[in-house]
Backbone as ProteinMPNN parsed JSONL, in Angstrom:
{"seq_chain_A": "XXXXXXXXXXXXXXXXXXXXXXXXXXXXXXXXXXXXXXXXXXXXXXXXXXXXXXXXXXXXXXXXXXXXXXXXXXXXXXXXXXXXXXXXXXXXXXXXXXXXXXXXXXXXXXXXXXXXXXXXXXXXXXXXXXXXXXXXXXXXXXXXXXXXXXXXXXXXXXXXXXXXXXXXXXXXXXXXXXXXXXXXXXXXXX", "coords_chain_A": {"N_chain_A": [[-24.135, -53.134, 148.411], [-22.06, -53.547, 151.301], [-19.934, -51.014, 152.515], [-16.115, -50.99, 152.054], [-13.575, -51.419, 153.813], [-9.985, -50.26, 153.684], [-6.721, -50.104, 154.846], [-3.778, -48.665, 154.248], [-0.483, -48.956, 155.439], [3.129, -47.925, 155.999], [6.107, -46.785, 156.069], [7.458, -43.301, 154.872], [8.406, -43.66, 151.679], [8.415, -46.173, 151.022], [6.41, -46.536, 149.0], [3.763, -46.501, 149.68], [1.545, -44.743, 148.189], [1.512, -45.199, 146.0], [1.13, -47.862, 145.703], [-1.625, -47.585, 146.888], [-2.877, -45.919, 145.027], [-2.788, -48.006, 142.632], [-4.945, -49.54, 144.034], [-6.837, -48.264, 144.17], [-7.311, -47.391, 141.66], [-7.78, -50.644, 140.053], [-10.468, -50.765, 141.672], [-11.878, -48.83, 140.863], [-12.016, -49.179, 137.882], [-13.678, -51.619, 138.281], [-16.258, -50.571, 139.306], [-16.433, -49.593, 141.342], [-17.969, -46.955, 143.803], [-15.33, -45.185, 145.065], [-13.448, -43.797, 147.547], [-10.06, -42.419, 148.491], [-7.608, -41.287, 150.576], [-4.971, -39.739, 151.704], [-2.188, -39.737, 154.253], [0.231, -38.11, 155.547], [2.561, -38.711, 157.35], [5.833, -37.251, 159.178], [7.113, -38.29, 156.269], [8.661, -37.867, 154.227], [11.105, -38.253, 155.891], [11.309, -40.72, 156.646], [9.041, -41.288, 158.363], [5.921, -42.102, 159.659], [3.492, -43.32, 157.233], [0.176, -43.822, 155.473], [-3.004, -44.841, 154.055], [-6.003, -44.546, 153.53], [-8.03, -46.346, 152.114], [-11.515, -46.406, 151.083], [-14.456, -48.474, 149.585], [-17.288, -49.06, 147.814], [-20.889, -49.303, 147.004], [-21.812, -46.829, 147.103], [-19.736, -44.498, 148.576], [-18.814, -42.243, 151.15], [-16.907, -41.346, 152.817], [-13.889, -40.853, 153.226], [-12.212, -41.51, 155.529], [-11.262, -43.835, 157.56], [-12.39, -45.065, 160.522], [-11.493, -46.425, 163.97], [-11.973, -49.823, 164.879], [-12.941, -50.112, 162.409], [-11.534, -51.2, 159.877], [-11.307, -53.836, 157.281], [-8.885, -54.401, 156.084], [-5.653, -54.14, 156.962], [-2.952, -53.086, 155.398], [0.004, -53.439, 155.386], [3.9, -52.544, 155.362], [5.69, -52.502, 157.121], [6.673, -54.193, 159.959], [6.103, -52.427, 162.871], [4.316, -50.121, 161.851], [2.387, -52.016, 161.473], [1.463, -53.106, 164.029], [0.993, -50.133, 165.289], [-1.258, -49.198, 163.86], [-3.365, -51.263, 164.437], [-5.498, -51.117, 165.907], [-7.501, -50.238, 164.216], [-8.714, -51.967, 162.896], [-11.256, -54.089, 162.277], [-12.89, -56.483, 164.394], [-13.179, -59.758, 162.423], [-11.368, -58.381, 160.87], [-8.42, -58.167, 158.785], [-4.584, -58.234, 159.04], [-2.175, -57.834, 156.902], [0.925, -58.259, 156.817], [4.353, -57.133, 155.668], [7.358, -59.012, 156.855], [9.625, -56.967, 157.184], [11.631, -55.749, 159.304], [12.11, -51.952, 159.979], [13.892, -49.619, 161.5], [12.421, -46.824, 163.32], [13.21, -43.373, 164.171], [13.37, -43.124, 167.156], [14.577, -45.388, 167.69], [16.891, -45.598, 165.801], [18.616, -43.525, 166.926], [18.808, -44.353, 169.372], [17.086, -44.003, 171.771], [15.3, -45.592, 171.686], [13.788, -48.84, 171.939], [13.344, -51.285, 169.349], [10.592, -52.916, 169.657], [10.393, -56.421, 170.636], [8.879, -59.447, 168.967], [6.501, -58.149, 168.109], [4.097, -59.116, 165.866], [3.769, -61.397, 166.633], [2.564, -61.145, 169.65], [0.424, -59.622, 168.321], [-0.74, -61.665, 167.323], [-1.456, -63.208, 169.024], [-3.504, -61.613, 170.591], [-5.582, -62.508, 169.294], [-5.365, -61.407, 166.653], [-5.811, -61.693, 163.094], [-3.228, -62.39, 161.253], [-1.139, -62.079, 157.975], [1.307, -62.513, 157.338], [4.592, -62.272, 155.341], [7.748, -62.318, 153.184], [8.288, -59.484, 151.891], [10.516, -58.266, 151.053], [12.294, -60.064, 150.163], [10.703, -61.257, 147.7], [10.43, -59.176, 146.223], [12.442, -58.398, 145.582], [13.612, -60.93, 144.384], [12.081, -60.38, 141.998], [12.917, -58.378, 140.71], [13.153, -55.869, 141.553], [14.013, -54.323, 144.976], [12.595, -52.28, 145.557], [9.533, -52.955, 144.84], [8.007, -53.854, 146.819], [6.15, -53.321, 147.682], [4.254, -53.857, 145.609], [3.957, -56.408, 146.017], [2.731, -56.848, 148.198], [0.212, -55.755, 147.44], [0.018, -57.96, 145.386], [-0.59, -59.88, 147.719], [-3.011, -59.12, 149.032], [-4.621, -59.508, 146.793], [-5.44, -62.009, 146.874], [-7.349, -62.412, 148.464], [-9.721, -60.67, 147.646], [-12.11, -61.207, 144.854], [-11.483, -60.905, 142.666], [-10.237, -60.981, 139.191], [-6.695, -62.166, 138.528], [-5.959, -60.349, 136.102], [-6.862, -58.242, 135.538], [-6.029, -56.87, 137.981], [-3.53, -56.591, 136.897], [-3.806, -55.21, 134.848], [-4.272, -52.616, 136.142], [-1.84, -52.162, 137.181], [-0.294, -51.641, 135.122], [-1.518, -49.456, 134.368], [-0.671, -47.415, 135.955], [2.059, -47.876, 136.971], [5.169, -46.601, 135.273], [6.126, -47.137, 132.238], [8.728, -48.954, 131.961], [9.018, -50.604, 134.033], [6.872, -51.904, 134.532], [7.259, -54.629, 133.947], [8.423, -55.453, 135.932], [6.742, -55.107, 138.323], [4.718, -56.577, 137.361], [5.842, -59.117, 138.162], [6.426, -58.797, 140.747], [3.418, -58.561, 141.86], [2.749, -61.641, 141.094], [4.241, -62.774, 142.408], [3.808, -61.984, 145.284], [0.91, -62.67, 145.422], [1.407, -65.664, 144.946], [2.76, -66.644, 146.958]], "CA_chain_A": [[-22.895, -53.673, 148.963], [-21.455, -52.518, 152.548], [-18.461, -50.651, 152.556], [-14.993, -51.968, 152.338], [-11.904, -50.328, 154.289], [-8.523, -51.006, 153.447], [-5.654, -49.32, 155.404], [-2.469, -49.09, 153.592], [0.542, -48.162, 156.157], [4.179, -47.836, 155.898], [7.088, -45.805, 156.315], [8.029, -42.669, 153.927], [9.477, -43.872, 150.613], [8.239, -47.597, 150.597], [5.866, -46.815, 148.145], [2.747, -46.826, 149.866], [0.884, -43.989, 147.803], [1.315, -46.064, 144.799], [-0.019, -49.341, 146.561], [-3.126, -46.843, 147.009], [-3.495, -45.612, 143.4], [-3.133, -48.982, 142.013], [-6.143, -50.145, 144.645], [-7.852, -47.178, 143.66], [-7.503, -47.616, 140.438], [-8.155, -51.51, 140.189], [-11.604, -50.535, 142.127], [-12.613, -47.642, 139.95], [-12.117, -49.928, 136.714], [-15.047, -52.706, 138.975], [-17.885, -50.009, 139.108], [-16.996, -49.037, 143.115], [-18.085, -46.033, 144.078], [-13.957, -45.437, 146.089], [-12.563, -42.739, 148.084], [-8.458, -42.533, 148.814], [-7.456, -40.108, 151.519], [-3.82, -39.855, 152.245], [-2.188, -39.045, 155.581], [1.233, -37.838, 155.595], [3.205, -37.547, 158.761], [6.695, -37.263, 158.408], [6.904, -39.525, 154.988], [10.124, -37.606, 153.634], [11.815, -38.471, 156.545], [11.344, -42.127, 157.49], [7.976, -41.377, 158.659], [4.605, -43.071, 159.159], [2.479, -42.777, 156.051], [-1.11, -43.832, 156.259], [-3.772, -44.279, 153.165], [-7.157, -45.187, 153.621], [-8.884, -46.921, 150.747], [-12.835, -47.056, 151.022], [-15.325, -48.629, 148.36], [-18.959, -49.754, 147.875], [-21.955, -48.85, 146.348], [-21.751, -45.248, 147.614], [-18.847, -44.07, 149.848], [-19.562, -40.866, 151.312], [-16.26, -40.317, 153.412], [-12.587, -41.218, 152.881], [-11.663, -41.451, 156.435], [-11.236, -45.197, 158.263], [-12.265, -45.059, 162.141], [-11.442, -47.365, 165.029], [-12.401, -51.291, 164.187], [-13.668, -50.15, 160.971], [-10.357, -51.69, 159.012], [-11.099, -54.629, 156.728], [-7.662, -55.056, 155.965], [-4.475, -53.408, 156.99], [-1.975, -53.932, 154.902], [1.734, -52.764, 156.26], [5.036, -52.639, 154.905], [6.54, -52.659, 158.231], [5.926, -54.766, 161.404], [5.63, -51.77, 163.75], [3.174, -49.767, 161.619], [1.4, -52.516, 161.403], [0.956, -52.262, 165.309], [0.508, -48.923, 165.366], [-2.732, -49.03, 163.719], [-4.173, -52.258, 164.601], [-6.77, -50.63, 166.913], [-8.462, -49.569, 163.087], [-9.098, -53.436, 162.286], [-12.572, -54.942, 162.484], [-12.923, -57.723, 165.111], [-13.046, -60.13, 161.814], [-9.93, -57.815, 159.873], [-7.107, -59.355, 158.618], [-3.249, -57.537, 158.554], [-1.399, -58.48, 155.847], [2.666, -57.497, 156.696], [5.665, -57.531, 155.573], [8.061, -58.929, 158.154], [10.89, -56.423, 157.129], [11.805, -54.097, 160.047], [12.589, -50.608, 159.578], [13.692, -48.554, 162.966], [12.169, -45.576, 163.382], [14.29, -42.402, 164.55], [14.052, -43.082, 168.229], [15.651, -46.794, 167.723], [18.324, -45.225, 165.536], [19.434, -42.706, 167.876], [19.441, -44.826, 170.889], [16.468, -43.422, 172.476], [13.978, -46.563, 172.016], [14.044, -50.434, 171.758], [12.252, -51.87, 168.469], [9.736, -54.017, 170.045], [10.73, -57.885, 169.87], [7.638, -60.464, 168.769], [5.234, -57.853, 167.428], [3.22, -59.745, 165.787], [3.178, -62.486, 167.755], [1.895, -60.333, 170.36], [-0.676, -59.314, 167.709], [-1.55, -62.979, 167.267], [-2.249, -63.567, 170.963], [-4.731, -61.25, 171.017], [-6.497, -63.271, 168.034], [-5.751, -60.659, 165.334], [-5.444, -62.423, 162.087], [-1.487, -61.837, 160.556], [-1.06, -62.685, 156.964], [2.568, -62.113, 157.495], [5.673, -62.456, 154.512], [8.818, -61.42, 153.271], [8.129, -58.576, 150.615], [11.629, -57.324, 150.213], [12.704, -61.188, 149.619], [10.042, -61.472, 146.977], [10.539, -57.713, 145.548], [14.042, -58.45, 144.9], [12.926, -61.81, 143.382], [11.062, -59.734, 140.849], [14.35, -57.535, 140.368], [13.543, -54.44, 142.363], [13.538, -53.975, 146.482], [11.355, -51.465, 145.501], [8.669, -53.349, 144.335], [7.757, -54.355, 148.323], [4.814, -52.379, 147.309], [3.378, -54.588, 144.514], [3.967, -57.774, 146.262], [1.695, -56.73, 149.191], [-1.132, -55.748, 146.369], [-0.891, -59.43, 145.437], [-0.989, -60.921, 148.743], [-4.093, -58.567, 149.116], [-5.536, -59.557, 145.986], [-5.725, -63.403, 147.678], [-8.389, -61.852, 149.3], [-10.349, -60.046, 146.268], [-12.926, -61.904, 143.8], [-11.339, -59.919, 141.001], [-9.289, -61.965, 138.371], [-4.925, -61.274, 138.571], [-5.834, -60.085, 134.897], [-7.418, -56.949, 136.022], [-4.843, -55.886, 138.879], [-2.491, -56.765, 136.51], [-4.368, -54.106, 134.043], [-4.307, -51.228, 136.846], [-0.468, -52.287, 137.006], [0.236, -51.183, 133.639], [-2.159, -48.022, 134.212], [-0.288, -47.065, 137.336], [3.551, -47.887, 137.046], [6.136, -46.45, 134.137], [6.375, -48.345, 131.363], [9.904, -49.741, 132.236], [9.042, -50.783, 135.505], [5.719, -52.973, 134.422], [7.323, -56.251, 134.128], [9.138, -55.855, 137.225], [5.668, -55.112, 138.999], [3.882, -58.184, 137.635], [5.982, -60.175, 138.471], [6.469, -59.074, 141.943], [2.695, -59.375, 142.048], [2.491, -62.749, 140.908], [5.217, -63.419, 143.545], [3.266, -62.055, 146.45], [0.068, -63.543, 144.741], [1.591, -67.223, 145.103], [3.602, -66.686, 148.265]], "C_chain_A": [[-22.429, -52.807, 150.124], [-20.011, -52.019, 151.825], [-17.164, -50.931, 152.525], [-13.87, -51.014, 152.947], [-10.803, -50.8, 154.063], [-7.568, -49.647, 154.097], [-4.12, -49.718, 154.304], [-1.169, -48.066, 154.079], [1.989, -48.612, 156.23], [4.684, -46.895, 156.432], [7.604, -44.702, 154.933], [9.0, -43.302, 152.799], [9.358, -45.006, 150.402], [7.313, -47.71, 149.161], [4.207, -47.08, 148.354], [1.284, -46.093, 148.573], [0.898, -44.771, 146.49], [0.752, -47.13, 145.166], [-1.536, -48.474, 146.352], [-3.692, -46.625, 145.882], [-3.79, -46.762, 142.704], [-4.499, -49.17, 142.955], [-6.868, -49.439, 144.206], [-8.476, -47.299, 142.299], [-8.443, -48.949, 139.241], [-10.23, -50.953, 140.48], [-12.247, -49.787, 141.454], [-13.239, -48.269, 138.608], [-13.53, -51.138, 137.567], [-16.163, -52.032, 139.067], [-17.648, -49.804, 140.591], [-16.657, -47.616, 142.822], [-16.553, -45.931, 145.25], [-13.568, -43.951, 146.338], [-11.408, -43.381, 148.678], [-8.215, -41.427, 149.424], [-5.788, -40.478, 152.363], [-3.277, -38.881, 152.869], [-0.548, -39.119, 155.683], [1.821, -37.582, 156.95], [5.067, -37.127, 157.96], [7.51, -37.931, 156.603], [8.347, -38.87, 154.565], [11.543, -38.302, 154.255], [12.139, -39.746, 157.459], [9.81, -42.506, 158.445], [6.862, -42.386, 158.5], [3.999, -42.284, 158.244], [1.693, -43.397, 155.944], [-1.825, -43.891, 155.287], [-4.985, -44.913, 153.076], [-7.799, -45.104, 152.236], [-10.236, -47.295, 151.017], [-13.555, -47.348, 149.773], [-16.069, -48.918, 149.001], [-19.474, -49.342, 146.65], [-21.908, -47.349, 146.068], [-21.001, -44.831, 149.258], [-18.65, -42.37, 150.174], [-17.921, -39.969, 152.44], [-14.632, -40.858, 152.97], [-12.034, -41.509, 154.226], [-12.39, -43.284, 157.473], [-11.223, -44.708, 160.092], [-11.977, -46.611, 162.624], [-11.975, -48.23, 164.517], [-13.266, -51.149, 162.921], [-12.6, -50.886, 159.55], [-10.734, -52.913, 158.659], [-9.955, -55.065, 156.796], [-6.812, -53.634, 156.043], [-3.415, -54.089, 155.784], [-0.615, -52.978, 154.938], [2.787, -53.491, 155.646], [5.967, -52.737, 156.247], [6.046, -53.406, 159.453], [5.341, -53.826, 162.589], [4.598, -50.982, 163.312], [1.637, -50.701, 161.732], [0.464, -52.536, 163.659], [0.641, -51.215, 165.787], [-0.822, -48.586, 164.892], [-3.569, -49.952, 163.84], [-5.192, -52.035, 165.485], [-7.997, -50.173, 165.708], [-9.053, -50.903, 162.523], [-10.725, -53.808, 162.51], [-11.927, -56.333, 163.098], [-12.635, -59.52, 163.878], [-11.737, -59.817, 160.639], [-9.078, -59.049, 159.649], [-5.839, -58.167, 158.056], [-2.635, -58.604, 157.921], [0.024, -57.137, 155.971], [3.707, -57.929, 155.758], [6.323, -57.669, 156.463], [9.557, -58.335, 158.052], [10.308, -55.083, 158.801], [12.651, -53.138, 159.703], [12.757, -49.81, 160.833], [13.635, -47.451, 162.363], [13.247, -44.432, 164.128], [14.061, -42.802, 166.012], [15.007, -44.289, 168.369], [17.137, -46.289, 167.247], [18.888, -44.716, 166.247], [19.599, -43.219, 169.762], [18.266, -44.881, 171.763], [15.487, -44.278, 173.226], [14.586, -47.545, 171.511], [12.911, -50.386, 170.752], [11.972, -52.916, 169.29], [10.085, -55.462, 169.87], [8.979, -58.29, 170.075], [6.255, -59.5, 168.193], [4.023, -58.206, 167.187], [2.796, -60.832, 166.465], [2.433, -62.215, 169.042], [0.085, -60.263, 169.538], [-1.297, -60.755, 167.802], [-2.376, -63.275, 167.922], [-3.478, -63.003, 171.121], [-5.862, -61.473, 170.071], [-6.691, -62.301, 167.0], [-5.031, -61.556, 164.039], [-4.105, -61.733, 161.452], [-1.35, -62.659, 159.716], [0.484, -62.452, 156.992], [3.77, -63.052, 156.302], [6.65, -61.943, 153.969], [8.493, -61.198, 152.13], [8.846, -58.73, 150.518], [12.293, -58.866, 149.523], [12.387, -61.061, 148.05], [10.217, -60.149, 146.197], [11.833, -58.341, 144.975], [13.764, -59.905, 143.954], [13.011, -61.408, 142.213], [11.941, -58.896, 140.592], [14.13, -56.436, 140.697], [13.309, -54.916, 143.842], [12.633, -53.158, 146.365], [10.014, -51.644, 145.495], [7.88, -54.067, 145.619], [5.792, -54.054, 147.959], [3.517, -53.301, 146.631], [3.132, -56.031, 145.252], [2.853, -57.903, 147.217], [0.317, -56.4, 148.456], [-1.183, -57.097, 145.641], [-1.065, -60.3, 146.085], [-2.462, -60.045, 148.752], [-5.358, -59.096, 148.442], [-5.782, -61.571, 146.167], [-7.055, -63.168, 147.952], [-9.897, -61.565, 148.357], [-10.947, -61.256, 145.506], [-12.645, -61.028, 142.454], [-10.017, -60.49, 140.286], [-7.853, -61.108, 138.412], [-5.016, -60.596, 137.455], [-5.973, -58.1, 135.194], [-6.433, -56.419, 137.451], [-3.922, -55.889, 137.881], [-2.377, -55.458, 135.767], [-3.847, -53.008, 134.67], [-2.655, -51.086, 136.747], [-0.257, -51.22, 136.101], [-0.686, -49.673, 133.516], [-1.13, -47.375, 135.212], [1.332, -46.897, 137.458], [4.323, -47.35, 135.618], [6.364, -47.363, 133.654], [7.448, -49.329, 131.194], [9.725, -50.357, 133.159], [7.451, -51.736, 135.185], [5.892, -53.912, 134.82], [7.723, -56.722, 135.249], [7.803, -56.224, 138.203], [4.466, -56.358, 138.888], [4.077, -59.015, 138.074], [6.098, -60.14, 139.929], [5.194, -59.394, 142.218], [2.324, -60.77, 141.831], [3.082, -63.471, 142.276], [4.354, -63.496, 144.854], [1.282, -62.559, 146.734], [0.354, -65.483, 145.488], [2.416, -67.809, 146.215], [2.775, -67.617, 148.813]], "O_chain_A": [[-22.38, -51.58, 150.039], [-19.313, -52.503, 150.934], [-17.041, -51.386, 153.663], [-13.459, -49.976, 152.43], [-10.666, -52.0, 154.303], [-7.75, -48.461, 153.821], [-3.691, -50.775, 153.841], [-0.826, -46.991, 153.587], [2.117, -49.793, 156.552], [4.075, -46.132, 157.183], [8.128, -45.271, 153.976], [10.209, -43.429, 152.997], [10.121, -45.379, 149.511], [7.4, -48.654, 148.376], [3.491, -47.659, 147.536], [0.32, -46.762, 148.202], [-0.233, -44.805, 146.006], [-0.414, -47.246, 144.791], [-2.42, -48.91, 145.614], [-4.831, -47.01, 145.619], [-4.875, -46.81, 142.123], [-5.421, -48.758, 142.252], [-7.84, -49.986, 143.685], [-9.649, -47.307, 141.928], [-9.201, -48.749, 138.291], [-11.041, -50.846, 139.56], [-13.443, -50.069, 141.383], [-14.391, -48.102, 138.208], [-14.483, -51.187, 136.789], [-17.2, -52.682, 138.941], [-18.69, -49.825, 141.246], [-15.772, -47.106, 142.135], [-16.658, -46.598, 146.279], [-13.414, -43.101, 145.461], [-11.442, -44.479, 149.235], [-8.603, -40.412, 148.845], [-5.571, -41.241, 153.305], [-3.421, -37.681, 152.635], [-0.062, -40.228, 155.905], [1.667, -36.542, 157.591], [5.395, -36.86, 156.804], [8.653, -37.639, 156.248], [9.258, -39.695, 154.652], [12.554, -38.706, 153.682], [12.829, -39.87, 158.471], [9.529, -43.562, 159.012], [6.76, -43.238, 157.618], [3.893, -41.058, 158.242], [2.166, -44.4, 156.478], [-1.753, -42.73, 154.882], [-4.978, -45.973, 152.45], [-8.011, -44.14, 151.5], [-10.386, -48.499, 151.225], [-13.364, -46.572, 148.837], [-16.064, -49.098, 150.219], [-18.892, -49.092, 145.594], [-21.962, -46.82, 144.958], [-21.407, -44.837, 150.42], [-18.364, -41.508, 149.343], [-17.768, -38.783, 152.728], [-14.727, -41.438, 151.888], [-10.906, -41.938, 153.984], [-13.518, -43.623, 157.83], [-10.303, -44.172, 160.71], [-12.14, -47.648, 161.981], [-12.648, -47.886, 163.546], [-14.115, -51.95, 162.533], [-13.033, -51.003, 158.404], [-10.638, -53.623, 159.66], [-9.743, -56.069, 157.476], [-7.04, -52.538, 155.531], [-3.229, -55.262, 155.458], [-0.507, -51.859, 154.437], [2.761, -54.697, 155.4], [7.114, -53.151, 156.079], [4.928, -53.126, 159.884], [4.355, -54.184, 163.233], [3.705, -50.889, 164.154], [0.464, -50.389, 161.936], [-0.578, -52.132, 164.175], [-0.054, -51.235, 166.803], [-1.487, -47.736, 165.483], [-4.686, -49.695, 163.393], [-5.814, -53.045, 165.813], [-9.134, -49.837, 166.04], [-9.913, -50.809, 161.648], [-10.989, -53.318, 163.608], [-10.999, -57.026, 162.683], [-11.977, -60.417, 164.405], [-11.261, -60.614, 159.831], [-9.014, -60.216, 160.037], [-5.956, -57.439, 157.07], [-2.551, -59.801, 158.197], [0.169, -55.977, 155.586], [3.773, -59.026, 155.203], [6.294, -56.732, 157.26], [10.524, -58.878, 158.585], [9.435, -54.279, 159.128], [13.76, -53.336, 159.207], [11.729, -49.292, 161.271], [14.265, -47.009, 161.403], [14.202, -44.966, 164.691], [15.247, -42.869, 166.338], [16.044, -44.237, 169.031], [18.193, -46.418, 167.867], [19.955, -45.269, 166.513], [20.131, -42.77, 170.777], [18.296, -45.792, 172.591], [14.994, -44.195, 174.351], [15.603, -47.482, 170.82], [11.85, -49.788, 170.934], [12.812, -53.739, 169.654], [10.057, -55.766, 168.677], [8.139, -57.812, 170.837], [5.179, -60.022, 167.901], [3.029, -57.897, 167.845], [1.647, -61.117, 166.803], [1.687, -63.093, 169.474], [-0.994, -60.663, 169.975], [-2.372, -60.899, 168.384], [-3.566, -63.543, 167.763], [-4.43, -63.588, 171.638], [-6.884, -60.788, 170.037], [-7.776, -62.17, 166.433], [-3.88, -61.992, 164.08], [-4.092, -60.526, 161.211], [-1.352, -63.853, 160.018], [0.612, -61.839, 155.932], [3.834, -64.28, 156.358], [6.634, -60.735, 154.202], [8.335, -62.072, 151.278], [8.893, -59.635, 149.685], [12.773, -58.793, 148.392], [13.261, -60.848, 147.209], [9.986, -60.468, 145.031], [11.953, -58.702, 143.804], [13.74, -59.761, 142.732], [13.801, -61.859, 141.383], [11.375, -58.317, 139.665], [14.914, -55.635, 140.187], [12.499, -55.825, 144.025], [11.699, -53.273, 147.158], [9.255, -50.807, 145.984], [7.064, -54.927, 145.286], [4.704, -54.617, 148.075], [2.338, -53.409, 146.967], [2.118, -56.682, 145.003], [2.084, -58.863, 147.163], [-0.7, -56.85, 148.984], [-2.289, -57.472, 145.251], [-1.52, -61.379, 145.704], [-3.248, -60.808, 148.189], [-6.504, -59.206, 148.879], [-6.406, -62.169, 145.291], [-7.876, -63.973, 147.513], [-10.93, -62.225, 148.469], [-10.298, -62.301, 145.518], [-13.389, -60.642, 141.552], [-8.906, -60.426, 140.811], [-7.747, -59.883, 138.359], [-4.016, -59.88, 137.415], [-5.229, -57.137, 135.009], [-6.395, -55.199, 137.608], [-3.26, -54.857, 137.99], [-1.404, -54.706, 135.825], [-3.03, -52.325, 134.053], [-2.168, -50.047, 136.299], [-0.069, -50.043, 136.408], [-0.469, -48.891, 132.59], [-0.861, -46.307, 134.662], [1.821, -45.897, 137.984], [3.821, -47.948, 134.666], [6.752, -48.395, 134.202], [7.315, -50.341, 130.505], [10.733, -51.058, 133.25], [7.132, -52.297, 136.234], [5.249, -54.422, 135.737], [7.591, -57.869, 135.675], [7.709, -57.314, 138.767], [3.709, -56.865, 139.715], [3.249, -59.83, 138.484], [5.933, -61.2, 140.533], [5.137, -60.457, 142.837], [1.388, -61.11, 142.554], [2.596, -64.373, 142.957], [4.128, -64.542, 145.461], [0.647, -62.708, 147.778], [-0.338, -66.18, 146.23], [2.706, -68.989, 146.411], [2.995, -68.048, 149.945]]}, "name": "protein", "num_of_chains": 1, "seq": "XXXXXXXXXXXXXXXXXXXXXXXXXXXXXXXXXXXXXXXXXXXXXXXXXXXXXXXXXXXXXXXXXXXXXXXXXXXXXXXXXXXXXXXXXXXXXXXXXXXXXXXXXXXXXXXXXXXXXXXXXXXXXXXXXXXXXXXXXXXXXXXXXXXXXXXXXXXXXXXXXXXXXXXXXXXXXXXXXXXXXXXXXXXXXX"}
């Protein structure tokens, strides 16, 4: 089996590093050989945060180059531009269309981008684009932005909702399960 890349980028505190463990996790339980390599910039502070997910047969590095990205999958519209140069000509980003300004927007300094993705479109990159935080809150947390984008993902995947559902329940606090299935189911049937 070739390689698979998955990017998984946000902003500090969305929850990305958990998005990662569950994928990780999910994949580990299938028999892939998976490396997870997470890239911190600012993340405490509103920052980009960054986590490359590879599998296969035998994955030998943890690190996603240039058009090597299967799938992005972004919690924010501008991360998701920010790394769309890591996509494969065939990729596919899967966003959330919540925006989040970064510190130069807050302080005045910079304009958040209008049309983003639509931009992205133009230049024929595939945009699975939906509203997590809608669908999180749905599922009774905003928090849960996280989970909803691991079941638009798992659209994608030949691996039954039974088995993400599994890693779920390996992965999240036991209070916080039901919330997480159901946001996956949500972003599952979006």
């Amino acid at each position: 089996m070739q390689t698979k890349n998955i990017m998984i980028v946000g902003v500090g505190g969305q929850g990305s590093l958990l998005a990662s463990k569950l994928l990780g996790t999910l994949l580990v339980d299938e028999g892939y050989d998976v490396k997870v390599s997470e890239v911190h910039g600012m993340s405490q502070r509103g920052g980009s945060v960054v986590t490359y997910v590879r599998f296969g047969e035998k994955v030998y590095s943890p690190v996603i180059e240039d058009g090597e990205a299967d799938f992005i999958v972004s919690f924010e519209k501008l991360e998701a531009a920010r790394y769309v140069n890591k996509l494969k000509k065939d990729g596919r980003v899967i966003v959330n269309s919540q925006q989040i300004d970064p510190m130069p927007v807050i302080i005045g300094a910079a304009i958040y981008p209008e049309d983003i993705l639509e931009q992205m479109r133009e230049k024929g990159v595939k945009v699975d684009e939906l509203d997590a935080l809608k669908l999180a809150t749905q599922a009774g947390s905003a928090k849960a932005c996280n989970i909803v984008l691991m079941g638009r993902l798992a659209k994608y995947f030949d691996i039954d909702n039974e088995k993400w559902e599994a890693a779920v329940e390996k992965c999240v606090k036991p209070q916080f399960v039901e919330i997480n299935k159901k946001a996956f189911e949500l972003g599952y049937n979006s």
